[in-house]
Each structure stands twice: as C-alpha cells, then as structure tokens.
mmJSON file of the N, C-alpha and C atoms, coordinates in Angstrom:
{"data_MODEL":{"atom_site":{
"group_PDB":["ATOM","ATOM","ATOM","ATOM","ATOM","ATOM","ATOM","ATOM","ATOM","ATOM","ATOM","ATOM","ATOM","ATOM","ATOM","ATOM","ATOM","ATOM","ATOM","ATOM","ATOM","ATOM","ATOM","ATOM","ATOM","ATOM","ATOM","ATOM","ATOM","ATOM","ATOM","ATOM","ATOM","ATOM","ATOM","ATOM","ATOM","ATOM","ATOM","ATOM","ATOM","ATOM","ATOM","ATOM","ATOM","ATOM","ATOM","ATOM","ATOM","ATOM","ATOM","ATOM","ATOM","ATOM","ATOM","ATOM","ATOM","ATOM","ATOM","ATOM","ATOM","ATOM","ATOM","ATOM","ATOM","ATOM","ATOM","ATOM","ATOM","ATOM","ATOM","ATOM","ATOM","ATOM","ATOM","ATOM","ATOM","ATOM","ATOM","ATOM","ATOM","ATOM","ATOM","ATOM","ATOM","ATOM","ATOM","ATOM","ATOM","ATOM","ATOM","ATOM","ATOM","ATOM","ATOM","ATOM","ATOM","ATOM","ATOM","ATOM","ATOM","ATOM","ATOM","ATOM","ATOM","ATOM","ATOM","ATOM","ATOM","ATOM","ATOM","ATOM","ATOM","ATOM","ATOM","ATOM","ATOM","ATOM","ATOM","ATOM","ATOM","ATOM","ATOM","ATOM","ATOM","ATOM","ATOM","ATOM","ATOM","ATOM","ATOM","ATOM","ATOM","ATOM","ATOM","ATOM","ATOM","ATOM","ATOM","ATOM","ATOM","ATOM","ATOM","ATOM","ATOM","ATOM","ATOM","ATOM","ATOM","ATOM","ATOM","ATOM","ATOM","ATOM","ATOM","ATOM","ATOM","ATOM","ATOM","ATOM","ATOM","ATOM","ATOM","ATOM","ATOM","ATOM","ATOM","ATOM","ATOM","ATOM","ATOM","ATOM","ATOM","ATOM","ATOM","ATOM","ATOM","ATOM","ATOM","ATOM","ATOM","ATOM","ATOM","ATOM","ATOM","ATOM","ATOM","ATOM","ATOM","ATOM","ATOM","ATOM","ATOM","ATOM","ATOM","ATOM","ATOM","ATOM","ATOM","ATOM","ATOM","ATOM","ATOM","ATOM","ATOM","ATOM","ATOM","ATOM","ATOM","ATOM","ATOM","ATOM","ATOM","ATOM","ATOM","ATOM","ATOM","ATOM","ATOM","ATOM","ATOM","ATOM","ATOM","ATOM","ATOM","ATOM","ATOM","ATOM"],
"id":[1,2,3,4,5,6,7,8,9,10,11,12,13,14,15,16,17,18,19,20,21,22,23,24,25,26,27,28,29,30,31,32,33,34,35,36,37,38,39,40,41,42,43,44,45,46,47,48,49,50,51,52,53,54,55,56,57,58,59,60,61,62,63,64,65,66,67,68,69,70,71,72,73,74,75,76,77,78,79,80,81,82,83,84,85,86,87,88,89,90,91,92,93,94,95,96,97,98,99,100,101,102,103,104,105,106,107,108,109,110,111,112,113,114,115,116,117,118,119,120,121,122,123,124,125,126,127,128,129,130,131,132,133,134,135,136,137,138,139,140,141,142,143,144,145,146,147,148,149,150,151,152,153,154,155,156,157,158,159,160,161,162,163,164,165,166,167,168,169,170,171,172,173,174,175,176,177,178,179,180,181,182,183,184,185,186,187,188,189,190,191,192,193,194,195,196,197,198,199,200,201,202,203,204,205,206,207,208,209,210,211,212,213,214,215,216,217,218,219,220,221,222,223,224,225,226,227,228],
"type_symbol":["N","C","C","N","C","C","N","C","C","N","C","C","N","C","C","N","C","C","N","C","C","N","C","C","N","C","C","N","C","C","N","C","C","N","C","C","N","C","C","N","C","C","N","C","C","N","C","C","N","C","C","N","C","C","N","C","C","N","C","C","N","C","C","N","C","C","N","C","C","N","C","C","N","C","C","N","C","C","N","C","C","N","C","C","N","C","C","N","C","C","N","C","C","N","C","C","N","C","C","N","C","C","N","C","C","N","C","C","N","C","C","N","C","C","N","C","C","N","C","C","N","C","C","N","C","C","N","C","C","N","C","C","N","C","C","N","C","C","N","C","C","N","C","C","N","C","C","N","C","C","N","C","C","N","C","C","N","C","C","N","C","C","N","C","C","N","C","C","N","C","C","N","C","C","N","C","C","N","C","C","N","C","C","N","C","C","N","C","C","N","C","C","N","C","C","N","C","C","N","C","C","N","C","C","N","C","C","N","C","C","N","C","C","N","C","C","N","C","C","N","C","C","N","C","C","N","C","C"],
"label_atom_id":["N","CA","C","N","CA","C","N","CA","C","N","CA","C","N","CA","C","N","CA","C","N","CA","C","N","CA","C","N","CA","C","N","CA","C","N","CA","C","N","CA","C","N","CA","C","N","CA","C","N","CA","C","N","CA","C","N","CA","C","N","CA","C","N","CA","C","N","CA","C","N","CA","C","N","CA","C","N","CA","C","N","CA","C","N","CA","C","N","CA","C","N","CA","C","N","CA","C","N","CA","C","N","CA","C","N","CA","C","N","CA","C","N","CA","C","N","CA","C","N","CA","C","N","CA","C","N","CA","C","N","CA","C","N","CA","C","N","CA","C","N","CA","C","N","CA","C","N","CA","C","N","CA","C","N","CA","C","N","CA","C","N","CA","C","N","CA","C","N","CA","C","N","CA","C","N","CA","C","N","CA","C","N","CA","C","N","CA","C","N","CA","C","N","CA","C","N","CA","C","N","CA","C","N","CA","C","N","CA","C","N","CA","C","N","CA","C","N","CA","C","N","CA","C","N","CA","C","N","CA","C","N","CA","C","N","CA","C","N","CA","C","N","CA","C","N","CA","C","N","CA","C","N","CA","C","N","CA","C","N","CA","C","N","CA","C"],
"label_alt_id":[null,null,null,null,null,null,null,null,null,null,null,null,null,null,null,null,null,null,null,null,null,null,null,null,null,null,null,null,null,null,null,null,null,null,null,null,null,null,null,null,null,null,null,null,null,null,null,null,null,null,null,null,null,null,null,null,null,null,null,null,null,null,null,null,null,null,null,null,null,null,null,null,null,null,null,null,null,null,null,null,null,null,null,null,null,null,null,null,null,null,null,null,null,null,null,null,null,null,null,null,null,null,null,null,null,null,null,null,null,null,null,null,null,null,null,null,null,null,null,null,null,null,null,null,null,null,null,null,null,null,null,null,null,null,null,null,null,null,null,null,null,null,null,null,null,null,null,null,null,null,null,null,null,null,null,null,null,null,null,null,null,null,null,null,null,null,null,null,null,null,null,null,null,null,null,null,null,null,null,null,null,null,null,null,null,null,null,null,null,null,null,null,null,null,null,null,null,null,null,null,null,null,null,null,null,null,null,null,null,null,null,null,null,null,null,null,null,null,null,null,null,null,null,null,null,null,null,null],
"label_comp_id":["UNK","UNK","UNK","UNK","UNK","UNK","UNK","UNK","UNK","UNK","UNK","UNK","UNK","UNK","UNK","UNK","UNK","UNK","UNK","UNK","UNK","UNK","UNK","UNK","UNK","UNK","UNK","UNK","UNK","UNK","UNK","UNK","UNK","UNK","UNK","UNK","UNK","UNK","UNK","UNK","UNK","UNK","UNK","UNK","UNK","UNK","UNK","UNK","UNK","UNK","UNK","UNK","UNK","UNK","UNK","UNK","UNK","UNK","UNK","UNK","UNK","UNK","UNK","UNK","UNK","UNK","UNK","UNK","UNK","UNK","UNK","UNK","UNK","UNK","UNK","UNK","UNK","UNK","UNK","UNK","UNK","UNK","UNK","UNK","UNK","UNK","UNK","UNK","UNK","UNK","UNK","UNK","UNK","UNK","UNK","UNK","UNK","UNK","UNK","UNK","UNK","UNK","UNK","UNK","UNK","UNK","UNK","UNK","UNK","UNK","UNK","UNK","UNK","UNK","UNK","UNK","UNK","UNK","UNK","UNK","UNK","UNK","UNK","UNK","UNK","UNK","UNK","UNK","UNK","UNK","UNK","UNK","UNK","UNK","UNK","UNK","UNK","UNK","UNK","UNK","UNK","UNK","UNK","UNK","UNK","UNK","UNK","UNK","UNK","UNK","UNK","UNK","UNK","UNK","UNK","UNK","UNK","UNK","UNK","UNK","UNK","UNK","UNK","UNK","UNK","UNK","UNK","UNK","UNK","UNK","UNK","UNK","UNK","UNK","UNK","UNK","UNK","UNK","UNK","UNK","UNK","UNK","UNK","UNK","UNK","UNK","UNK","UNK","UNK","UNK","UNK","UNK","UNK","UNK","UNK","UNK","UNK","UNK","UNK","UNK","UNK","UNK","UNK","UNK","UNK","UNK","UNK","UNK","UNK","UNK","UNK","UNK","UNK","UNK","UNK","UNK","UNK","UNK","UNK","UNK","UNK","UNK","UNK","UNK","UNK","UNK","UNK","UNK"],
"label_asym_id":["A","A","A","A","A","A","A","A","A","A","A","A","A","A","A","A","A","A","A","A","A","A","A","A","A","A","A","A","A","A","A","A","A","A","A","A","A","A","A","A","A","A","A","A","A","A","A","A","A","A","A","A","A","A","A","A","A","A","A","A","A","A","A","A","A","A","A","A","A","A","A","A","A","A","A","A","A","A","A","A","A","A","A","A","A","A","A","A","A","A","A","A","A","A","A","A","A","A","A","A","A","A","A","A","A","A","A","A","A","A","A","A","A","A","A","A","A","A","A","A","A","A","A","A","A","A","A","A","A","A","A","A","A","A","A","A","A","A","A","A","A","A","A","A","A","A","A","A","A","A","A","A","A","A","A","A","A","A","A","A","A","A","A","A","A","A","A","A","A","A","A","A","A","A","A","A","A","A","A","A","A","A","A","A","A","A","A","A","A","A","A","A","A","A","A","A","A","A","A","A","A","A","A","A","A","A","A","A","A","A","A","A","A","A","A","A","A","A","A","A","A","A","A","A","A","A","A","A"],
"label_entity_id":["1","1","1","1","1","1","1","1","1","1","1","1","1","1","1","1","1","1","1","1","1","1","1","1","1","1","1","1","1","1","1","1","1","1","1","1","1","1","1","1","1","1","1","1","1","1","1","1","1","1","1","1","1","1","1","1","1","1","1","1","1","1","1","1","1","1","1","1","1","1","1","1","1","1","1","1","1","1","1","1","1","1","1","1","1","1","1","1","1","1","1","1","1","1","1","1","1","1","1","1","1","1","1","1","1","1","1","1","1","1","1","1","1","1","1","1","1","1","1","1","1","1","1","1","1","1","1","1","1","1","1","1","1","1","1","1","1","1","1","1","1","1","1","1","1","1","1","1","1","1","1","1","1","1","1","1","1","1","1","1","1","1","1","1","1","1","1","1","1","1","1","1","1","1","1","1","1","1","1","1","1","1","1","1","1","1","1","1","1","1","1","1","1","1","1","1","1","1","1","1","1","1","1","1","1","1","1","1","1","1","1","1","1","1","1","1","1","1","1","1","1","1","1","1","1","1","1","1"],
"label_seq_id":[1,1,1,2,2,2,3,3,3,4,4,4,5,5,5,6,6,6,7,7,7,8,8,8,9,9,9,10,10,10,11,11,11,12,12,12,13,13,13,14,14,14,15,15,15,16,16,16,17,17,17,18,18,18,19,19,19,20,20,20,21,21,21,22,22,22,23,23,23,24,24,24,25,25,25,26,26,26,27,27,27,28,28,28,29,29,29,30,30,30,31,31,31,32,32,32,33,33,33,34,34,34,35,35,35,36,36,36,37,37,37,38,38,38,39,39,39,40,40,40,41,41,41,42,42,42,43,43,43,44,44,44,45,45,45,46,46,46,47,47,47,48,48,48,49,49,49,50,50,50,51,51,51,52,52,52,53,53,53,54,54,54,55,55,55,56,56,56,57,57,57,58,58,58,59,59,59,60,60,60,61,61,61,62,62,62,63,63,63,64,64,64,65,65,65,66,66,66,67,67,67,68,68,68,69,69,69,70,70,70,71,71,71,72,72,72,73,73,73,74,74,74,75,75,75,76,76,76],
"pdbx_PDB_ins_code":[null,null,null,null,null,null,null,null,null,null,null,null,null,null,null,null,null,null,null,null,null,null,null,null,null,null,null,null,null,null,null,null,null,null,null,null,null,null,null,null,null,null,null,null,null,null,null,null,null,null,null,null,null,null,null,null,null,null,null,null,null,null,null,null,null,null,null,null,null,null,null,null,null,null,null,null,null,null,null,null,null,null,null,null,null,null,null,null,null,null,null,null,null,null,null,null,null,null,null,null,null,null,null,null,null,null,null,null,null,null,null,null,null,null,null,null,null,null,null,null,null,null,null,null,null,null,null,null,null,null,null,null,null,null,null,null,null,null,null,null,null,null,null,null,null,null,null,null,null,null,null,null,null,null,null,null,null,null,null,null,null,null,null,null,null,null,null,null,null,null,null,null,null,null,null,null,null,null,null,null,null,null,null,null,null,null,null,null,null,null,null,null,null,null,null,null,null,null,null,null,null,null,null,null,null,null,null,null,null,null,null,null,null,null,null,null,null,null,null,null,null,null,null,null,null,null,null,null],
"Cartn_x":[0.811,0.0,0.858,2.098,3.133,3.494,3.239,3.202,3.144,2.621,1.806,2.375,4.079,4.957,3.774,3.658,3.074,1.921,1.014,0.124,-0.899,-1.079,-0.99,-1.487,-3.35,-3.964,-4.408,-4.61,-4.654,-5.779,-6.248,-7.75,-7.497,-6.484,-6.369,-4.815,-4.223,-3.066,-3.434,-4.936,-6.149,-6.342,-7.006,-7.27,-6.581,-5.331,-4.042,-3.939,-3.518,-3.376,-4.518,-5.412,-6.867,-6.92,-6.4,-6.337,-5.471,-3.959,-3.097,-3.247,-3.882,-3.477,-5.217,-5.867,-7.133,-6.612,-5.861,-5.737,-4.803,-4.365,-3.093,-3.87,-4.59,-5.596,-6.587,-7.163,-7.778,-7.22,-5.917,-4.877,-4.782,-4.557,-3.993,-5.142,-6.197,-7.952,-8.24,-7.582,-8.072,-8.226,-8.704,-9.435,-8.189,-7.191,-6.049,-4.782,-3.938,-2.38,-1.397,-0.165,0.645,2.128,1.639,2.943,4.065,5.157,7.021,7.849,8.546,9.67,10.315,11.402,12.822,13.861,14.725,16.203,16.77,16.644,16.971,15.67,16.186,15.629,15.498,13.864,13.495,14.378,15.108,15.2,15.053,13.876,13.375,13.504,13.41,13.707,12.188,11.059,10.061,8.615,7.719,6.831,5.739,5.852,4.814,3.689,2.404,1.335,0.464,0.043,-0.345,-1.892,-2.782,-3.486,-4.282,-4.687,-5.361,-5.356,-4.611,-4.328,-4.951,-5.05,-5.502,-6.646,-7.425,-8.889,-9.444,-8.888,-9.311,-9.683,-8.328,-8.395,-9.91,-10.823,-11.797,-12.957,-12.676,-13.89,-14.443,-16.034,-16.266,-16.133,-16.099,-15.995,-16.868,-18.155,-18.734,-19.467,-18.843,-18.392,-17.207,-16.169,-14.742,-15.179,-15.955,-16.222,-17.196,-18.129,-18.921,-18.354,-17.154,-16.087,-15.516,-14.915,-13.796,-14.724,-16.24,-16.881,-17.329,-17.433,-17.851,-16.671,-15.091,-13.824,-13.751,-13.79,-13.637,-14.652,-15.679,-16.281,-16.094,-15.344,-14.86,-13.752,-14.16,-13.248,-13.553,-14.611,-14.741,-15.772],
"Cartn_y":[-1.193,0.0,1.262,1.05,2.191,2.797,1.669,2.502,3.936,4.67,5.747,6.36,6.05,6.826,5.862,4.869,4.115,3.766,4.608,4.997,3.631,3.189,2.241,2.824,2.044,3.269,1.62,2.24,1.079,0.334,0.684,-0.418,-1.156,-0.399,-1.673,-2.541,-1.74,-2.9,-4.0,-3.607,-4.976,-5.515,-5.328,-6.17,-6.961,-6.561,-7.276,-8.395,-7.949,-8.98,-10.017,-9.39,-10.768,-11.585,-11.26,-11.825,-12.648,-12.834,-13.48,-14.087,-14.325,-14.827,-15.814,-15.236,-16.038,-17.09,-17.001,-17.992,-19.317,-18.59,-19.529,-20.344,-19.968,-20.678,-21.863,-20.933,-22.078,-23.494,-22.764,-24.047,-25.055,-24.355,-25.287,-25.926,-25.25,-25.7,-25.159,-24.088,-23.691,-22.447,-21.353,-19.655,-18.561,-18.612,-17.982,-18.654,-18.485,-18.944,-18.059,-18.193,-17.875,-18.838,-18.215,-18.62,-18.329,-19.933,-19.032,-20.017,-19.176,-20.562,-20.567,-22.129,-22.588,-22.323,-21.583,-21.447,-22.211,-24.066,-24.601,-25.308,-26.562,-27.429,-28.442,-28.825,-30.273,-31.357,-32.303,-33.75,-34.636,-35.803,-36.799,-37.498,-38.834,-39.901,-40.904,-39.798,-40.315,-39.365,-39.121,-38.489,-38.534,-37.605,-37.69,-36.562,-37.355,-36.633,-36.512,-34.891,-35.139,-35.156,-35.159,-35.784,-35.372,-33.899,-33.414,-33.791,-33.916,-34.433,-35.68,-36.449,-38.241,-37.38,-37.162,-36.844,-35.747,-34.932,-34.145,-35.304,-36.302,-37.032,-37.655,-37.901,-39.039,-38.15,-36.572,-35.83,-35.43,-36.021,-35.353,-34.178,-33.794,-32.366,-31.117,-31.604,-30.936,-29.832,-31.397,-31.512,-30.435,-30.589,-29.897,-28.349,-28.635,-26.454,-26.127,-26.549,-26.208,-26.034,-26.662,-26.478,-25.028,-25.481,-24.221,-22.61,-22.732,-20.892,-21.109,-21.816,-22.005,-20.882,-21.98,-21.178,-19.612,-19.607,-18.344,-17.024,-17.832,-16.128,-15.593,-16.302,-16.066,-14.82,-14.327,-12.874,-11.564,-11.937,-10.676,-10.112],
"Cartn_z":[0.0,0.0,0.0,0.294,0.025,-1.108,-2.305,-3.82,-4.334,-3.624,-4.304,-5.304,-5.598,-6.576,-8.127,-7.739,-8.544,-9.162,-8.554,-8.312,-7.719,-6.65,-6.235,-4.736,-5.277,-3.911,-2.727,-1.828,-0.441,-1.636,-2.074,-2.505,-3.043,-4.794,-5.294,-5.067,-3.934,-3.088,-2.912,-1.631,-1.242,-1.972,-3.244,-4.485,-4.714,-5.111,-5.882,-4.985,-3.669,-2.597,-2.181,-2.509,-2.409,-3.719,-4.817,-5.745,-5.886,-5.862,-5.575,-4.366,-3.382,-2.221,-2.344,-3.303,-3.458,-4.289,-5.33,-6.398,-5.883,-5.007,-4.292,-3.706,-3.049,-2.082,-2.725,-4.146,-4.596,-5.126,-5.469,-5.876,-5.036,-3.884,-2.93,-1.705,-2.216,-1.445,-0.129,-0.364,0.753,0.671,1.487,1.095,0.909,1.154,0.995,1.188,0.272,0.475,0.003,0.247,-0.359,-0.874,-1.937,-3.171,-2.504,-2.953,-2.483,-3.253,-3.552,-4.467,-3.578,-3.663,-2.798,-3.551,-3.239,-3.489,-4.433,-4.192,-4.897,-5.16,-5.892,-5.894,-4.527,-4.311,-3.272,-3.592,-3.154,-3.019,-2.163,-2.454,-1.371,-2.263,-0.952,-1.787,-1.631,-1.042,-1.503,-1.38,-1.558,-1.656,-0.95,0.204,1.413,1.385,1.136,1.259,2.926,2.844,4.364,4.219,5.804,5.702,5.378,5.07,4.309,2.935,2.025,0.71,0.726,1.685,1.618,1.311,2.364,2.665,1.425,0.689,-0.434,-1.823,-1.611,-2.803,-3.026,-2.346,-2.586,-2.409,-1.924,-1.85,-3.623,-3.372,-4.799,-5.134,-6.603,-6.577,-6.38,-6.252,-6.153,-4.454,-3.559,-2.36,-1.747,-2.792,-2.541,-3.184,-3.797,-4.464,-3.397,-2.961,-1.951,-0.81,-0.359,0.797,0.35,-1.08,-0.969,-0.264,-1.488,-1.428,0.027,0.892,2.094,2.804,2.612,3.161,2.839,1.614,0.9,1.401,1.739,2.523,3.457,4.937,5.979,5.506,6.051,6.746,5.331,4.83,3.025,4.147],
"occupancy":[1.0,1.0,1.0,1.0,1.0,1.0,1.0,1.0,1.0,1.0,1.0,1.0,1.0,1.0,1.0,1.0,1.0,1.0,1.0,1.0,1.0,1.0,1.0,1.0,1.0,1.0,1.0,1.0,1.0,1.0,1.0,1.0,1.0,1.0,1.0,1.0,1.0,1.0,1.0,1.0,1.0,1.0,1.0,1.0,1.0,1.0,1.0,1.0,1.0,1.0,1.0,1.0,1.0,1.0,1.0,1.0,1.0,1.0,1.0,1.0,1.0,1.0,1.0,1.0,1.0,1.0,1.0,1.0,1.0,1.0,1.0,1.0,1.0,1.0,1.0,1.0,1.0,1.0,1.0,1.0,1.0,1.0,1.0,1.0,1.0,1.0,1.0,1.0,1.0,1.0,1.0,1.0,1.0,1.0,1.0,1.0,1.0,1.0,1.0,1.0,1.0,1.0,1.0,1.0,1.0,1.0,1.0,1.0,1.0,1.0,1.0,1.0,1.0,1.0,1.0,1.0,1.0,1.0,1.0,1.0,1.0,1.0,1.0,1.0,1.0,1.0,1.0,1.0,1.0,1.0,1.0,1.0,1.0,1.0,1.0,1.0,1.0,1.0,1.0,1.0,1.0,1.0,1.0,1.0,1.0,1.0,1.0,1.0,1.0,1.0,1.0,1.0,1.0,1.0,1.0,1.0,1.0,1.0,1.0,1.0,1.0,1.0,1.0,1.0,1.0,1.0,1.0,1.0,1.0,1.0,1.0,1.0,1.0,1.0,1.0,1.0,1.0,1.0,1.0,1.0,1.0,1.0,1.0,1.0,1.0,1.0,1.0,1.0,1.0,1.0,1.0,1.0,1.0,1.0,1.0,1.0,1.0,1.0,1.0,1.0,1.0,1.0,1.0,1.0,1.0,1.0,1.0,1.0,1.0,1.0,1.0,1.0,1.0,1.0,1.0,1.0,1.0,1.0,1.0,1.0,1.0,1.0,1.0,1.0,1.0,1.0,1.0,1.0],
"B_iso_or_equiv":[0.0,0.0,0.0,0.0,0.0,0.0,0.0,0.0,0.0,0.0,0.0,0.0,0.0,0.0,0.0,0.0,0.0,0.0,0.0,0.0,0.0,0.0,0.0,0.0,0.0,0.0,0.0,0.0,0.0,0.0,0.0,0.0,0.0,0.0,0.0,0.0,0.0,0.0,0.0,0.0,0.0,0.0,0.0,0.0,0.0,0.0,0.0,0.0,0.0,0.0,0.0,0.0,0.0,0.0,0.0,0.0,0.0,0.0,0.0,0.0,0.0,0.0,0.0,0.0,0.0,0.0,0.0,0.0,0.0,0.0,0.0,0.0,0.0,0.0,0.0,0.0,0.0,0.0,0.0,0.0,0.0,0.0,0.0,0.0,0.0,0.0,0.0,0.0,0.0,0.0,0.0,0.0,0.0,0.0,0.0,0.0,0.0,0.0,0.0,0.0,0.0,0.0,0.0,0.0,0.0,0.0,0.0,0.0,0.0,0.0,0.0,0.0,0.0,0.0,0.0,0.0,0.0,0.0,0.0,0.0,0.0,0.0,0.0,0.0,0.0,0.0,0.0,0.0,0.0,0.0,0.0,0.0,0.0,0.0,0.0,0.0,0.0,0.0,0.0,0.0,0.0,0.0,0.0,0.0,0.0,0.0,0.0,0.0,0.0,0.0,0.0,0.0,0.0,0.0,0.0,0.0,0.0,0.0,0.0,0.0,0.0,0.0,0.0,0.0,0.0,0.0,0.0,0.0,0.0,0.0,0.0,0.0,0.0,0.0,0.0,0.0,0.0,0.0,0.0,0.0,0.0,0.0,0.0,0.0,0.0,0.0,0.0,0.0,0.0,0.0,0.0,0.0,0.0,0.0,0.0,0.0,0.0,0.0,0.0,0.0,0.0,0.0,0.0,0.0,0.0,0.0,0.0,0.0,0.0,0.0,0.0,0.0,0.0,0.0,0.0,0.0,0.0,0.0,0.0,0.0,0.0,0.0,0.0,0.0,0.0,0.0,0.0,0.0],
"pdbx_formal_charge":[null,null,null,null,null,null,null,null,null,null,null,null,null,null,null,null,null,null,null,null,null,null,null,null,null,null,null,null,null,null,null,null,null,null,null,null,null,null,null,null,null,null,null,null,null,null,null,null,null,null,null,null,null,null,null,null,null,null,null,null,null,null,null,null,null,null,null,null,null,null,null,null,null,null,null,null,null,null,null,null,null,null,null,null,null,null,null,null,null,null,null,null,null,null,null,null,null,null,null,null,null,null,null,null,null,null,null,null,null,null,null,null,null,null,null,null,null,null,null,null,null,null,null,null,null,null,null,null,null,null,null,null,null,null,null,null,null,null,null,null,null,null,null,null,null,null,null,null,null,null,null,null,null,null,null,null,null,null,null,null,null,null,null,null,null,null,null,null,null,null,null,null,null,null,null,null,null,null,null,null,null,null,null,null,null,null,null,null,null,null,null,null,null,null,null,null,null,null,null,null,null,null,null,null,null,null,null,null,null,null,null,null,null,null,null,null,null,null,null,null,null,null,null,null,null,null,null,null],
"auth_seq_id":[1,1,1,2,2,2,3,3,3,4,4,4,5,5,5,6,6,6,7,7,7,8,8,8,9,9,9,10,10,10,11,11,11,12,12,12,13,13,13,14,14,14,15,15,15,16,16,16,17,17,17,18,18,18,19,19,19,20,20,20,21,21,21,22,22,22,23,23,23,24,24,24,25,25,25,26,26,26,27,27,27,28,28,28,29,29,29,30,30,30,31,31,31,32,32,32,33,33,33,34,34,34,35,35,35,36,36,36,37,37,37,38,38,38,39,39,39,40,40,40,41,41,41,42,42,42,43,43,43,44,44,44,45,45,45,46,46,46,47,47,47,48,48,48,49,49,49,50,50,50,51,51,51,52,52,52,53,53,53,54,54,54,55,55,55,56,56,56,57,57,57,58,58,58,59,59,59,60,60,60,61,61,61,62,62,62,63,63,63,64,64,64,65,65,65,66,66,66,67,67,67,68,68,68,69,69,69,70,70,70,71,71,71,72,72,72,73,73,73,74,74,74,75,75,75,76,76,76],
"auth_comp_id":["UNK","UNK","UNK","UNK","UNK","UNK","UNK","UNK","UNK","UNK","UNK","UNK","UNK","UNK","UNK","UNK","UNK","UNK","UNK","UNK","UNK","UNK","UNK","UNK","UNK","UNK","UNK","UNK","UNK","UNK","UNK","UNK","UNK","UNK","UNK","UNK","UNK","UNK","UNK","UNK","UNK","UNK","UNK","UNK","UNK","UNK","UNK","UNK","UNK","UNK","UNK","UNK","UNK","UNK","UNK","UNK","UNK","UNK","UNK","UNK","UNK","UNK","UNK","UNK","UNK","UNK","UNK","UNK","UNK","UNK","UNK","UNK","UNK","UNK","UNK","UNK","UNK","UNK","UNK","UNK","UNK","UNK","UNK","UNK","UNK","UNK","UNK","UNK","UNK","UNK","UNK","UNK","UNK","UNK","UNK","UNK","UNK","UNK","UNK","UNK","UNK","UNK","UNK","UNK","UNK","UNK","UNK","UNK","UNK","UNK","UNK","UNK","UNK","UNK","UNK","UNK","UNK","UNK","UNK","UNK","UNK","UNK","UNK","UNK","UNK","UNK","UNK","UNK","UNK","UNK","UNK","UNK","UNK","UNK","UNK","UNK","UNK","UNK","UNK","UNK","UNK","UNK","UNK","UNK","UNK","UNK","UNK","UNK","UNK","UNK","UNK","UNK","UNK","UNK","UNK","UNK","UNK","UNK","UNK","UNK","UNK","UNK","UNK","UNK","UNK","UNK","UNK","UNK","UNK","UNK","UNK","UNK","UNK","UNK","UNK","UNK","UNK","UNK","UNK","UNK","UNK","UNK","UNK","UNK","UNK","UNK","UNK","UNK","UNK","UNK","UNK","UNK","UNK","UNK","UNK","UNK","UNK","UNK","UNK","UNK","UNK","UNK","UNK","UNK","UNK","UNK","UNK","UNK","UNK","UNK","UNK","UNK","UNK","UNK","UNK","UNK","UNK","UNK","UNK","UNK","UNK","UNK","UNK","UNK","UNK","UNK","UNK","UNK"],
"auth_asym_id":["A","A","A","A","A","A","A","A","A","A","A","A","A","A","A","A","A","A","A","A","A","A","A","A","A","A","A","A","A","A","A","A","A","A","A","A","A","A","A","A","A","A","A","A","A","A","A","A","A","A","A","A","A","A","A","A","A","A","A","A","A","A","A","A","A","A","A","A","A","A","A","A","A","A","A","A","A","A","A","A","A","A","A","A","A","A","A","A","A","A","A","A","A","A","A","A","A","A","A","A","A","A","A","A","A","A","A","A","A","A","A","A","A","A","A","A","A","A","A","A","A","A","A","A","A","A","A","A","A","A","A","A","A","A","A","A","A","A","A","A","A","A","A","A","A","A","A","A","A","A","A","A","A","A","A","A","A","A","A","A","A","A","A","A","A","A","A","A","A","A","A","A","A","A","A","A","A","A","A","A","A","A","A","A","A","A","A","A","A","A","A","A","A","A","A","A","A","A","A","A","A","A","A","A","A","A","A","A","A","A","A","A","A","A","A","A","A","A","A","A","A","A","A","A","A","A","A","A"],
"auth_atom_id":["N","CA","C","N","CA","C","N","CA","C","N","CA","C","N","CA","C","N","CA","C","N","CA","C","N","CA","C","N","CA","C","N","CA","C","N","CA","C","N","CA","C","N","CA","C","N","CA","C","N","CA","C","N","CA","C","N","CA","C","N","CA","C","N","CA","C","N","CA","C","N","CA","C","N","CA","C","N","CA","C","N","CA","C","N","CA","C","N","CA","C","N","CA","C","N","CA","C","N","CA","C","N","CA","C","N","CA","C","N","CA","C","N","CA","C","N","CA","C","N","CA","C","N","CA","C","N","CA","C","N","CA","C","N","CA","C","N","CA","C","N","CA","C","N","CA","C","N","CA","C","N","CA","C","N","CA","C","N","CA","C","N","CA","C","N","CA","C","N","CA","C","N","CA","C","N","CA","C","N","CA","C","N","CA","C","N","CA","C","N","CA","C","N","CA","C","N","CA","C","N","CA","C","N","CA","C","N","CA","C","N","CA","C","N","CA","C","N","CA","C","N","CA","C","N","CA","C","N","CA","C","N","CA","C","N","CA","C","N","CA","C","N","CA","C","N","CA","C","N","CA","C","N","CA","C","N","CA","C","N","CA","C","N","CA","C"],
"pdbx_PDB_model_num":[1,1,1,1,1,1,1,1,1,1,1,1,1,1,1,1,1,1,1,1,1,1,1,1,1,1,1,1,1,1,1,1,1,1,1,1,1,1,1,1,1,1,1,1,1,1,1,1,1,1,1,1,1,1,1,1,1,1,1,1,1,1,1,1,1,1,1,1,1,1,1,1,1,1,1,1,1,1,1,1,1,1,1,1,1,1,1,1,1,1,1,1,1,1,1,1,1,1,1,1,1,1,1,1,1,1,1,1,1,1,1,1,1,1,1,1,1,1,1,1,1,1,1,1,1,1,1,1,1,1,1,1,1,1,1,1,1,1,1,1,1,1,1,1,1,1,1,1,1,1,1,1,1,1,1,1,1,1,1,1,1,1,1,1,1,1,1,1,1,1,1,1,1,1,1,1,1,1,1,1,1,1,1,1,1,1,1,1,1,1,1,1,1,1,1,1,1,1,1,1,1,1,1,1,1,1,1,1,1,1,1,1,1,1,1,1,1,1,1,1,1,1,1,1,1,1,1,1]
}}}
C-alpha cells in the first residue's frame, strides 16, 4: 500500500493482494495462500502426502467447491 509513486492506492493494493493470495488458495484448497519458491531445488527420496491431501483425494468435486466458497467467505 506504500506505492503511491506508482500509483498504487490502499484499494487496489487490497485487491491485488486478495487476488493473488485467493488464487493460491484455490490451488492449494483452501481460502487464501501464499505462493514461495525454494532457493533450490526439493530432493526426497520419496513423496509424502499429508493428511489433508488423503482426505481431499476421494472428496467429490462438487463436495470440494462447496467447501472451498464455504472457506472463501470467511473474513470478506
């Protein structure tokens, strides 16, 4: 919201930031996230899903969109 050389007013700071932090969220199923890259590259030598991920996998979808706009209205 410090922009202003930029013209870059508190509103659409908020915006920007509900937008990106919405999309992240939907990616990742839940009402807000945030995006981050690692330095390098991950290496495992095997691939651990947690338990949320079990439990998303078998939810229908129509189930899992009705979750997400459920999440998604908390705190607008």
């Amino acid at each position: 919201m410090l922009f202003t050389t930029q013209d870059h007013t508190p509103e659409f700071a908020n915006k920007r930031i509900n937008i990106g932090a919405g999309f992240m969220g939907w990616m990742s199923g839940t009402s807000y996230a945030e995006g981050w890259v690692r330095a390098r590259p991950q290496l495992a030598r095997r691939l651990d899903l947690t338990d949320e991920e079990i439990a998303r996998r078998d939810l229908p979808s129509v189930e899992y969109l009705a979750r997400i706009g459920k999440l998604t209205t908390v705190g607008l």
